[in-house]
C-alpha positions as CSV (number, residue, x, y, z in Angstrom):
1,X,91.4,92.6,81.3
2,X,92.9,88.7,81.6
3,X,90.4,87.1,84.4
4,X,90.6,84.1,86.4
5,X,90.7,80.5,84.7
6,X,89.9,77.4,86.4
7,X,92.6,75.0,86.8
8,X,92.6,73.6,90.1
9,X,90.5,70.0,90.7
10,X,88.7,68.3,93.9
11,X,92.1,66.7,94.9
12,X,93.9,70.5,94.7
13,X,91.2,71.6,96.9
14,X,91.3,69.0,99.4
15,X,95.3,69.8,99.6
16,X,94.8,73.4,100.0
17,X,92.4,72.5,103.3
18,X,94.6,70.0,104.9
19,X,97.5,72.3,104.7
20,X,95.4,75.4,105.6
21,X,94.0,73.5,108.7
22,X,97.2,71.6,109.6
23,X,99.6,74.4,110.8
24,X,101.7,74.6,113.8
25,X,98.3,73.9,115.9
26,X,99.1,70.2,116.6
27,X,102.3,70.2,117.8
28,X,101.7,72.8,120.0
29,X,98.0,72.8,121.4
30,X,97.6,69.4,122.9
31,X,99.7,70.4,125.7
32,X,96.8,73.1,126.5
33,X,93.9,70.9,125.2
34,X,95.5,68.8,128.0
35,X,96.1,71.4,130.8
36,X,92.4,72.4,130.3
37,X,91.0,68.9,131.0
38,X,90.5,67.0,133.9
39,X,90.4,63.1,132.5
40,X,91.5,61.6,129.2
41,X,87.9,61.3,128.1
42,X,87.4,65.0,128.3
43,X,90.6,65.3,126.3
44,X,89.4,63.3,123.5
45,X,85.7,64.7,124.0
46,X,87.4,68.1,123.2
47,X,89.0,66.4,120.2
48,X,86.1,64.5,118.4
49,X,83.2,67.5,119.4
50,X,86.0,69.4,117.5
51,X,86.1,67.7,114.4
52,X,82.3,67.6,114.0
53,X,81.9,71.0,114.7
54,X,84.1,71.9,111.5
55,X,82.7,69.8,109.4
56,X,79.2,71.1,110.0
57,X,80.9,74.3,109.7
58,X,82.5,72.8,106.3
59,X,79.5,71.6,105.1
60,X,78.1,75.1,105.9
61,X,80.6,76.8,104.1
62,X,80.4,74.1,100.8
63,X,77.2,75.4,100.5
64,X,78.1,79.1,100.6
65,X,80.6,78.4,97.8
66,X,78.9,76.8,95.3
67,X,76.1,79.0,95.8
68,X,78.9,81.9,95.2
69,X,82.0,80.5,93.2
70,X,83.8,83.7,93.1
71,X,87.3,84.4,93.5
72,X,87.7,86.6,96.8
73,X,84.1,84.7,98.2
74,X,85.3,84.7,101.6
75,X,84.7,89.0,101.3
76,X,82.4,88.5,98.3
77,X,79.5,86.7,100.2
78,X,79.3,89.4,103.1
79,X,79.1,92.4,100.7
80,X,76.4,90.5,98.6
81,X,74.3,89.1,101.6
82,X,74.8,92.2,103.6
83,X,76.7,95.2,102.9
84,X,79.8,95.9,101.0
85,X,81.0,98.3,103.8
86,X,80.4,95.0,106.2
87,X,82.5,93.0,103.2
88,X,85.7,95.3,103.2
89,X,85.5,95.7,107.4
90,X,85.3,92.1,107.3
91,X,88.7,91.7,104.8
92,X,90.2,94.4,106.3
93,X,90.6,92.7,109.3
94,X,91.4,89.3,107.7
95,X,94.1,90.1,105.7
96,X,96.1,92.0,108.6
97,X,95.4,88.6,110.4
98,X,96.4,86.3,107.3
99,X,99.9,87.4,106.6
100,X,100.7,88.4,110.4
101,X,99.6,84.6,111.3
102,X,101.2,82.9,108.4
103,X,104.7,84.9,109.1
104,X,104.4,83.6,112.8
105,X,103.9,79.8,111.8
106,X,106.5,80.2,109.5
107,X,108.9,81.8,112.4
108,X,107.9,79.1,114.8
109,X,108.5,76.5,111.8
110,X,112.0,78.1,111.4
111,X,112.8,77.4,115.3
112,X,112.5,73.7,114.3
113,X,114.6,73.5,111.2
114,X,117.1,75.8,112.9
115,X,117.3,72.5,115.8
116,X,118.7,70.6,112.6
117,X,120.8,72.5,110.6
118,X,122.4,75.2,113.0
119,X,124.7,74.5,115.6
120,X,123.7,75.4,119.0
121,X,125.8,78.3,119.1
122,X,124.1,79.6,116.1
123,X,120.7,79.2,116.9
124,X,120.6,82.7,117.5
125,X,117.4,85.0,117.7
126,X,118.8,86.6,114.2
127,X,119.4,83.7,112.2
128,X,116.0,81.8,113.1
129,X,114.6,84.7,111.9
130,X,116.2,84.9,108.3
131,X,115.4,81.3,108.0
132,X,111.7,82.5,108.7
133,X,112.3,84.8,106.4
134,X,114.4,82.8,103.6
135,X,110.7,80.0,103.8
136,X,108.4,82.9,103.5
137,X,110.4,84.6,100.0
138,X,111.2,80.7,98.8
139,X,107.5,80.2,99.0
140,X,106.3,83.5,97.5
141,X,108.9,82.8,94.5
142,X,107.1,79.6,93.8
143,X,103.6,81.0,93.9
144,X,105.5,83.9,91.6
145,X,105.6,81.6,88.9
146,X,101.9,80.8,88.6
147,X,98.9,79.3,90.0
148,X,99.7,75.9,88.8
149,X,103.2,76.0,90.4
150,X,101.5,77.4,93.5
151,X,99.1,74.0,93.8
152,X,102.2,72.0,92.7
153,X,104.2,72.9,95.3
154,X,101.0,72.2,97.8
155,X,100.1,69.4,97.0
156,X,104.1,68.0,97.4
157,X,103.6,69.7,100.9
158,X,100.3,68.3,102.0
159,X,100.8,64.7,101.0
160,X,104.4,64.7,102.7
161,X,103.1,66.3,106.1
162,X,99.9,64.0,106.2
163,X,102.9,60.9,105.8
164,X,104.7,62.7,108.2
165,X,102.5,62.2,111.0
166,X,100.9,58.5,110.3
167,X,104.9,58.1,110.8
168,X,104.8,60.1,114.3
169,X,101.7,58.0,115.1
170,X,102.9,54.7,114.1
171,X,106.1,55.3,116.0
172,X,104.3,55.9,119.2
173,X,102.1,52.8,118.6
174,X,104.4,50.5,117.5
175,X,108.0,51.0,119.5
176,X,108.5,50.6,123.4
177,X,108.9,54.0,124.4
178,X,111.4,55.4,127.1
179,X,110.7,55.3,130.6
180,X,109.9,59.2,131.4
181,X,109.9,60.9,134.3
182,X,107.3,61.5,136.4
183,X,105.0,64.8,135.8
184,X,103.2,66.8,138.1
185,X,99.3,65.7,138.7
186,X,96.5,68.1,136.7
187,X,95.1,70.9,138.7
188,X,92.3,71.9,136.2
189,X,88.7,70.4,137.3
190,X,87.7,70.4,133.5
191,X,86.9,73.2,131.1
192,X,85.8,71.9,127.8
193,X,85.2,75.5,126.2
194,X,88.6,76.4,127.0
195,X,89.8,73.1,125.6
196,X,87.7,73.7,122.5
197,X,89.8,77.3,121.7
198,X,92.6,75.8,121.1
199,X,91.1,72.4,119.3
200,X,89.2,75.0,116.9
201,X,92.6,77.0,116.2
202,X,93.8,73.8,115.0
203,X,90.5,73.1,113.0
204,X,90.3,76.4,112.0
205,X,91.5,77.4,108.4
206,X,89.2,75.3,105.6
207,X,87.1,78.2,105.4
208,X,89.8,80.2,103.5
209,X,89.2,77.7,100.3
210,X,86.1,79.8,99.2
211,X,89.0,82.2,97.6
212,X,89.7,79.5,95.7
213,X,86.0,78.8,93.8
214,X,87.0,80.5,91.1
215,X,90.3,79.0,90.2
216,X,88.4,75.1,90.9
217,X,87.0,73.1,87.4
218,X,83.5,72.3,88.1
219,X,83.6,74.2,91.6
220,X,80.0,73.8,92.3
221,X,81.0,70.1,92.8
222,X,84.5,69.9,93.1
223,X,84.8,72.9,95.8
224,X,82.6,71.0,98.3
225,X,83.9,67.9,97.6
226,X,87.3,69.5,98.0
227,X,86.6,71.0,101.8
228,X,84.8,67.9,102.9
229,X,87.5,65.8,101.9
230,X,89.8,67.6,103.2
231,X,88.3,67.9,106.2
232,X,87.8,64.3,107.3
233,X,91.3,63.7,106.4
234,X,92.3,66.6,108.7
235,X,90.3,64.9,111.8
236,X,90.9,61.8,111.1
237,X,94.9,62.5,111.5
238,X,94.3,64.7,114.8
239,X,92.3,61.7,116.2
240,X,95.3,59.6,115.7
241,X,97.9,61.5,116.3
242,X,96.5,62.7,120.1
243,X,96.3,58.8,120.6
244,X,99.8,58.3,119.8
245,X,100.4,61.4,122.2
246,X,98.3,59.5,125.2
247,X,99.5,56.3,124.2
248,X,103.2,57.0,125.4
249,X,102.8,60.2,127.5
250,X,99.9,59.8,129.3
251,X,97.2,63.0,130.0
252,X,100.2,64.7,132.6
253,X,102.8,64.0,129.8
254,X,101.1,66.1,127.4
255,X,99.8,69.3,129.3
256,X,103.5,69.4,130.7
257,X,105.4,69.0,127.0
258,X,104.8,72.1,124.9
259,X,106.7,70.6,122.0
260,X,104.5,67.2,122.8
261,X,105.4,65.9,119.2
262,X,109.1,66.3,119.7
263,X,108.4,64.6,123.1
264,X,107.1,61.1,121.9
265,X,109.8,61.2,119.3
266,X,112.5,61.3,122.0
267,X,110.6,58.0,123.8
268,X,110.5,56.2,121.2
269,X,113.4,57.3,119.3
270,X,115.8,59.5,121.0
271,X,117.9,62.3,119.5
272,X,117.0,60.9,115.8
273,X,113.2,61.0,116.6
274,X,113.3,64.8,117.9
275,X,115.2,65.6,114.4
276,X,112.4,63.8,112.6
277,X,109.9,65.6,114.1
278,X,111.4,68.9,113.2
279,X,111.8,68.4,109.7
280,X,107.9,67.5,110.1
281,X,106.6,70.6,112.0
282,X,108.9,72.4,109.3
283,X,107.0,70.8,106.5
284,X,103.9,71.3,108.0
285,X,104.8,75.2,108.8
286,X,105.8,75.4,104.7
287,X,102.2,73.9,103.8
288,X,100.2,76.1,105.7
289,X,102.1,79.3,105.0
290,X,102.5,78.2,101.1
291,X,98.5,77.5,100.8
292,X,97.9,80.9,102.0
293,X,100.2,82.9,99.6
294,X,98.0,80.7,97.0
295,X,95.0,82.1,98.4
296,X,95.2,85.2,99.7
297,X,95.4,87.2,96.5
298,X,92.2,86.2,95.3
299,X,90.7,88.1,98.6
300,X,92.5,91.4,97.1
301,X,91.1,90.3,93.5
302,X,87.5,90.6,94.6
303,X,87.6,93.8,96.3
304,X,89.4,95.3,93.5
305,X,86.9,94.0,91.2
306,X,84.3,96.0,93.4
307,X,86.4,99.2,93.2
308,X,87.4,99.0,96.5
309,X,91.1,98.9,96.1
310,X,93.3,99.9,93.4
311,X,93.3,98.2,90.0
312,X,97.0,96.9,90.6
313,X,95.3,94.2,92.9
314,X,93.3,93.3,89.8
315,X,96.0,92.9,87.5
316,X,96.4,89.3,86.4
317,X,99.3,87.7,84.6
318,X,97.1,86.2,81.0
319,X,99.6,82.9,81.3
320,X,100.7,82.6,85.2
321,X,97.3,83.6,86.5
322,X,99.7,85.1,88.8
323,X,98.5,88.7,90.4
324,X,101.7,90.5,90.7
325,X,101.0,93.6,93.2
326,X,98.1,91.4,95.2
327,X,101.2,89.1,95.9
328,X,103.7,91.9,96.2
329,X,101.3,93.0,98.9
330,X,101.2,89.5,100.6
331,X,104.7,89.4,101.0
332,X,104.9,93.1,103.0
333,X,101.8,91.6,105.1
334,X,103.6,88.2,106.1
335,X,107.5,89.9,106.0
336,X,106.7,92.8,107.7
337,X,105.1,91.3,111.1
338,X,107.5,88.7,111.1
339,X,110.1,91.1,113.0
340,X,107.5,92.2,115.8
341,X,105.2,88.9,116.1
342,X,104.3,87.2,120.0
343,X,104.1,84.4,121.8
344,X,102.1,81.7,120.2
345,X,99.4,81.7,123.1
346,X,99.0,85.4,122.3
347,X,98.7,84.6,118.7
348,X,96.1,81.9,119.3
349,X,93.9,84.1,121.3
350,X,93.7,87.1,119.4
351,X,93.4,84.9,116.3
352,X,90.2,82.9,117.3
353,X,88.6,85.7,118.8
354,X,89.1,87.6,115.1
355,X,88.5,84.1,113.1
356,X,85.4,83.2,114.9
357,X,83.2,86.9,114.6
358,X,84.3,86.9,110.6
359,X,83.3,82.9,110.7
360,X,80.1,83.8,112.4
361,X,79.6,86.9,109.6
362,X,80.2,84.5,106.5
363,X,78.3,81.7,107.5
364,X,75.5,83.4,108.5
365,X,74.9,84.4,104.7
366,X,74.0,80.9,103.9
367,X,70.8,82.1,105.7
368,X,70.6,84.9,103.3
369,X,71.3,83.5,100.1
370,X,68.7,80.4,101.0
371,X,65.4,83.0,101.6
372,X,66.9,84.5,98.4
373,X,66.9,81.5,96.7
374,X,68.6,79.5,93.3
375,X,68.7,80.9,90.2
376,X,67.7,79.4,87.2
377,X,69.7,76.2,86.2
378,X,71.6,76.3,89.2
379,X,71.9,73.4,91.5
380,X,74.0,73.9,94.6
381,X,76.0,72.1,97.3
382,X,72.6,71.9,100.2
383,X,73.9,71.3,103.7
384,X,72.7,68.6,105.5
385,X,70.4,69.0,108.3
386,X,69.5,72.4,107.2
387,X,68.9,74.6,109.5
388,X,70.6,72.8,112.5
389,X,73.9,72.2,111.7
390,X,74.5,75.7,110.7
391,X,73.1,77.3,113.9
392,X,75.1,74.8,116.0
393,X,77.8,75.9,114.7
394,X,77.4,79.5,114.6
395,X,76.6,78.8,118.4
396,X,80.2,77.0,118.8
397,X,81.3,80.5,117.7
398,X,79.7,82.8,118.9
399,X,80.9,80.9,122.6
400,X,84.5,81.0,121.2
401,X,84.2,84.7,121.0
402,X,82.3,85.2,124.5
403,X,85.0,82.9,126.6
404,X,88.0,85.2,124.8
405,X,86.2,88.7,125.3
406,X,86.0,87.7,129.0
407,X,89.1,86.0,129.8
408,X,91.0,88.3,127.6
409,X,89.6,91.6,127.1
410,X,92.5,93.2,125.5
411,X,92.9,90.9,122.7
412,X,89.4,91.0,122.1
413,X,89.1,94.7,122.0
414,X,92.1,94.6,120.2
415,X,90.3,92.4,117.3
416,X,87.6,94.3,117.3
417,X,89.4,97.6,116.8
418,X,91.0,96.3,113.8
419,X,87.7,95.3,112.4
420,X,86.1,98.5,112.9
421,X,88.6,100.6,111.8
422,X,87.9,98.9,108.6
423,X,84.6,101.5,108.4
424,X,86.6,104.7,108.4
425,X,88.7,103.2,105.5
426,X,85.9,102.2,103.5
427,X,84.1,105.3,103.3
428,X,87.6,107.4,102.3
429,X,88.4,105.1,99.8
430,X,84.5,105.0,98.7
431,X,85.3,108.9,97.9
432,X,88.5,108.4,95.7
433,X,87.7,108.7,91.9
434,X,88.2,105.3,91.0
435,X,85.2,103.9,93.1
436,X,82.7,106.3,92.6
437,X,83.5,105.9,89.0
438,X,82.7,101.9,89.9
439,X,80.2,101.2,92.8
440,X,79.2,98.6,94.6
441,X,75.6,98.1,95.2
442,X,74.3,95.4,97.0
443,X,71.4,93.0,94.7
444,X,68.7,95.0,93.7
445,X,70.2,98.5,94.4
């Protein structure tokens, strides 16, 4: 059977993070980053604590990689450090998550190319949603064609988007804005965790690289080298983006503007500026969609791999590296949810309440695998500040999930059905021929 062969380099990985992490997030969240905080300095507070937070966590999650550079790693490290049955439950739940959350960035993404190429009378709830659709099947085509094509295509995507918004920035710094309207004072006394859900949703997403470790060249360098990188470019445009956003809107001007990007555009630049910033939101929404129809796959791979899920998702193309059912599969998770997905704030919530307990499953293993130890000849990615940065940020996780179970209960026990119906599945699938004719034991079974 044809197996994975790694072409992908440090650069390819950094790409796949910055387009992973930058989503729709940042032109949507400051406005509630904003609403949540009382001053500016609590704003940015949110902001920085933020970006160090996920880079301990990628740090924490380098180290898991190189330790475990297998395709699928993201569901690989829990069944090996744990329990397979914790592994599936675990992937179970992400990949419902995955393709529903990528087919509503791409929706949202289509609102803003539908401002520039429909008329008004067309922007209609049907045709935004076959241009969602027409992004999500151009993409998939692309990725059809093979791994390579896949990063191609990223890599156009990623370097455009992080252009795109040094240009948003610069415009804001540079040109005399607009004089706006008044907005209506702040009535929140300051609540940095609730600031910090949505500042992580926009953070969130480098972890999702680990799928890659076994398509990277050298990946016990290159895949940490890959996150970090991309990482500090991720926070370093955030952090200067959000300045451009004060600089001309003010603290008000941003928790009243949902579309805050669009916003400063129209200061600065009036009807042309909101355009641009569509066609950069859009680009953004293609990234972040397109990187995770590159990755996702490789999730299926490994479970397949360990008998639990058919063989088709362990079928690879020899010359595309292509797997055609995994990403057959992909498309009904991301095409499917597209015609019954909510509001974005709905999304958000139930998203990092699901992200954060698999986050705080996955990086826990690091724990594991270091009592376990290194093999022979191997020399790993080691985390700095071992064991401190880790448990920080587990503990900025585990607070994620306690502030959503309590402010929204429904979402949260809605995420955690979903993960726990995962248990059920395993154990009838565990049954089926195929997997007791390949089981998974966990290291020294």
């Amino acid at each position: 059977m044809p197996t994975v062969q790694p072409r992908l380099s440090a650069f390819d990985t950094a790409m796949v993070v910055v387009s992973l992490v930058i989503g729709i997030g940042i032109f949507r969240t400051p406005a509630m980053v904003a609403g949540a905080s009382a001053t500016p300095a609590l704003f940015f507070t949110a902001w920085v604590l933020g970006g160090l937070v996920s880079l301990a966590g990628a740090l924490t999650f380098a180290e898991i990689g190189s330790r475990a550079p297998h395709a699928g790693a993201y569901y690989k490290v829990v069944a090996e450090g744990y329990h397979p049955a914790l592994g599936f439950m675990l992937n179970w739940s992400y990949v419902l998550m995955q393709g529903a959350g990528a087919a509503g960035v791409a929706f949202v993404g289509a609102e803003y190319l539908g401002r520039l190429v429909l008329p008004e009378h067309l922007r209609t709830q049907r045709s935004i949603l076959g241009l969602a659709l027409a992004l999500l099947v151009v993409l998939l085509c692309a990725n059809a064609l093979g791994v390579r094509s896949g990063a191609r295509t990223q890599n156009v995507l990623s370097v455009l988007k992080l252009g795109m918004i040094a240009a948003v920035a610069a415009v804001g710094f540079l040109l005399r804005p607009q004089i706006l309207p008044p907005t209506a004072p702040l009535t929140s006394s300051g609540n940095l965790l609730a600031a910090s859900v949505a500042v992580f949703y926009c953070y969130g997403g480098y972890q999702n690289a680990l799928n890659l470790a076994a398509d990277v060249r050298g990946a016990r360098r290159s895949l940490p080298l890959g996150i970090v990188t991309g990482m500090l470019a991720v926070t370093a445009a955030y952090l200067m983006l959000n300045a451009a956003y004060h600089h001309v809107l003010g603290l008000n001007g941003i928790a009243g503007a949902k579309l805050v990007a669009a916003d400063l555009a129209r200061a600065c630049l009036g009807p042309a500026g909101e355009a641009a910033i569509s066609v950069a939101i859009f680009l953004s929404a293609a990234g972040f969609v397109n990187a995770t129809i590159l990755q996702l796959p490789r999730s299926y791979l490994a479970m397949a791999q360990d008998g639990l899920l058919p063989q088709a998702f362990a079928d690879i193309n020899a010359k595309t590296q292509v797997q055609g059912f995994g990403l057959a599969f992909v498309a009904a998770t991301m095409l499917i949810p597209a015609f019954f997905l909510g509001s974005f704030e709905t999304l958000l919530n139930y998203v990092m309440f699901t992200d954060s307990v698999g986050l705080v499953l996955v990086a826990s293993t690091l724990f594991v695998f270091r009592r376990r130890g290194t093999k022979e000849g191997e020399t790993p990615f080691r985390v700095p500040l071992y064991p401190v940065l880790p448990l920080l940020y587990l503990a900025c996780l585990v607070a994620i999930c306690v502030y959503v179970a309590v402010t929204q209960p429904t979402l949260a026990l809605a995420g955690t059905g979903v993960l726990l119906a995962g248990g059920p599945l395993y154990l009838l699938l565990r049954r089926q021929p195929l997997h007791r004719e390949n089981p998974t034991a966990r290291p020294g079974e």
